[in-house]
C-alpha positions, 0 to 999 in steps of 0.5 A: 509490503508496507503501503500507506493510503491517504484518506482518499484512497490514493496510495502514498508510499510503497516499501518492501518489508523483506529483500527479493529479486530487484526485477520483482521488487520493482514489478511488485512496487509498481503494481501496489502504486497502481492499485486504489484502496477504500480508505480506513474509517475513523471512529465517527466515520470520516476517512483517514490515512492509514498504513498497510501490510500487504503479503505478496507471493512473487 
């Protein structure tokens, strides 16, 4: 699963990367939409956006 965080921390975007089962997909999708993240750090430490792979066993 691919999910893109803003520098808040607040999820953006989520897709799946491989085809599973419609009832999962939609259950996996929601469940990463819900979730609040620590955002990524740039180098002089000011929060930035950033992109994700997540693994997830359904």
């Amino acid at each position: 699963m691919e999910v893109r965080v803003d520098e808040t921390g607040a999820v953006i975007s989520v897709r799946l990367l491989v085809k599973v089962q419609p009832e999962c997909a939609e259950s996996a999708l929601n469940a990463a939409r819900a979730c609040r993240f620590s955002p990524a750090l740039a180098a002089d430490g000011q929060p930035v956006a950033s992109t994700l792979a997540i693994a997830v066993e359904l």
